[in-house]
DOFI-138095 format. One record per residue (C-alpha): residue number from 1; y, x, z. Coordinates in pm, 1 decimal, always signed. Layout:
! DOFI-138095
- nr_yy_xx_zz
- NUM_Y_X_Z
...
END
This chain:
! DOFI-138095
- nr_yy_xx_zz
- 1_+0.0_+0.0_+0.0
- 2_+340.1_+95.5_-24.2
- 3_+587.2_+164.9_+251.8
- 4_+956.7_+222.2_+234.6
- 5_+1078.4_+541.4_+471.8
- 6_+1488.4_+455.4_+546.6
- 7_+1600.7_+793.0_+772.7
- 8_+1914.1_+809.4_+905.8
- 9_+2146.7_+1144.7_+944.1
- 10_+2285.6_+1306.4_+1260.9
- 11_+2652.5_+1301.3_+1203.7
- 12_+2755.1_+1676.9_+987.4
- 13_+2390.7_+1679.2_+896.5
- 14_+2426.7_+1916.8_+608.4
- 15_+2396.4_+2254.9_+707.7
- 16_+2115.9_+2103.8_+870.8
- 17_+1908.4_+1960.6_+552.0
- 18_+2001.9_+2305.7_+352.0
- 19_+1803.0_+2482.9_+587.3
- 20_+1517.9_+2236.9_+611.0
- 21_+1556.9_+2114.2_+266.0
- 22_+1236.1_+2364.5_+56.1
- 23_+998.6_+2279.9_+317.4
- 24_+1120.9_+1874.7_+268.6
- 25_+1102.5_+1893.7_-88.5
- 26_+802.2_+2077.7_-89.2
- 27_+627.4_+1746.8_+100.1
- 28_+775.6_+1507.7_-126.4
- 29_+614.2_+1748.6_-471.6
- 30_+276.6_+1745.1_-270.2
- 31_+297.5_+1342.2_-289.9
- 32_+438.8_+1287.6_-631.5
- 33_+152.3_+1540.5_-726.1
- 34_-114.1_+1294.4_-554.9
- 35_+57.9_+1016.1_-764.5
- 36_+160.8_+838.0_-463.1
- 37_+535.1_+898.2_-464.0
- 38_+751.8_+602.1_-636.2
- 39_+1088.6_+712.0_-563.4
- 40_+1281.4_+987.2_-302.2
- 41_+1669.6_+1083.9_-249.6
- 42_+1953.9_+1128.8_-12.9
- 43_+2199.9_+826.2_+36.0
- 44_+2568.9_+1006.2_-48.0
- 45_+2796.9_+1023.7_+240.8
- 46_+3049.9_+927.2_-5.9
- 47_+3076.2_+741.8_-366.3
- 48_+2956.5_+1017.6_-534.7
- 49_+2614.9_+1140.6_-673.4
- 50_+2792.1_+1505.5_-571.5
- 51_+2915.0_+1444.7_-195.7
- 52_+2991.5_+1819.8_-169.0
- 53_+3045.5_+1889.6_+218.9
- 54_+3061.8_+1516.3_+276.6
- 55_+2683.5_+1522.5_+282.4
- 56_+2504.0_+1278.0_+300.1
- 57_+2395.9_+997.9_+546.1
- 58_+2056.2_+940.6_+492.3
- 59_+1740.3_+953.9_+298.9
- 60_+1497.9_+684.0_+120.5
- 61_+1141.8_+759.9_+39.8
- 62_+905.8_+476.9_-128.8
- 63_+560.3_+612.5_-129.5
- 64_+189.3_+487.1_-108.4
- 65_+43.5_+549.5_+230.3
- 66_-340.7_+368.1_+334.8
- 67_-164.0_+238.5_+630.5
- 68_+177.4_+149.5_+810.1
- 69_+57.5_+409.8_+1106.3
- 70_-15.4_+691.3_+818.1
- 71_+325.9_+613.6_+708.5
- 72_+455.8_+632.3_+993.4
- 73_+281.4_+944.7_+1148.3
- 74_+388.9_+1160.0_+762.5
- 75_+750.9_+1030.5_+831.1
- 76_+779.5_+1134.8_+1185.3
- 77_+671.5_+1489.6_+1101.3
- 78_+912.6_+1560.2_+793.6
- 79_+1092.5_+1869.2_+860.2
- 80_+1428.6_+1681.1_+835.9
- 81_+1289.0_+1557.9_+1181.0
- 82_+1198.2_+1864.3_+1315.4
- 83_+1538.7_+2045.0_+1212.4
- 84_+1706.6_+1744.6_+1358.7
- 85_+1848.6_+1634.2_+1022.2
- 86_+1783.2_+1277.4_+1086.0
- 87_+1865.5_+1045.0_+1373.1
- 88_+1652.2_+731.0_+1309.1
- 89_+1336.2_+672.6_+1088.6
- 90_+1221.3_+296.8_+968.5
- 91_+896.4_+241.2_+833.9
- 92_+836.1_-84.2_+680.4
- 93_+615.5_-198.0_+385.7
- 94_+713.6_-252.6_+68.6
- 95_+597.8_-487.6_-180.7
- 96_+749.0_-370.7_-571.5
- 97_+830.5_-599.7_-775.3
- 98_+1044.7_-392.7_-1065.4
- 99_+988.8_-215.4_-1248.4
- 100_+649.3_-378.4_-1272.0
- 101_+348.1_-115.9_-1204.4
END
């Protein structure tokens, strides 16, 4: 099933994710590589797709996980959380509807 991941930066969080940032992305490669990542990205701390040292103020992850407790348990141990990049993680499933899979 899929499970939307909605994390929520520390306030000047960006010196932060640049230092945790290879070990993050290298998670989110190992799940698009297993075919079970739909979408990932950073939400911009300002109108722009280029925030610059605005940063940003959060992060959205839609992947397949076997259960909301998986989910849960590969969200909690991102390395944004570890760094202390992110404040507040929601787990919730997610039912896609478009694009149509």
């Amino acid at each position: 099933m899929l499970y939307s991941i909605f994390a929520y930066d520390v306030s000047d969080s960006l010196p932060l994710r640049v230092q945790a940032r290879p070990d993050h992305i290298a998670r989110l490669q190992a799940l698009d590589e297993a075919g079970r990542l739909v979408l990932a990205g950073p939400n911009p701390a300002i109108d722009s797709t280029e925030p610059g040292e605005h940063g940003f103020s959060g992060s959205l992850i839609v992947a397949e996980f076997e259960s909301l407790e998986q989910a849960t348990e590969w969200a909690n141990h991102d390395p944004y959380m570890a760094a202390g990049v992110y404040s507040k993680v929601e787990v919730k499933p997610f039912k896609q509807v478009f694009p149509k899979s």
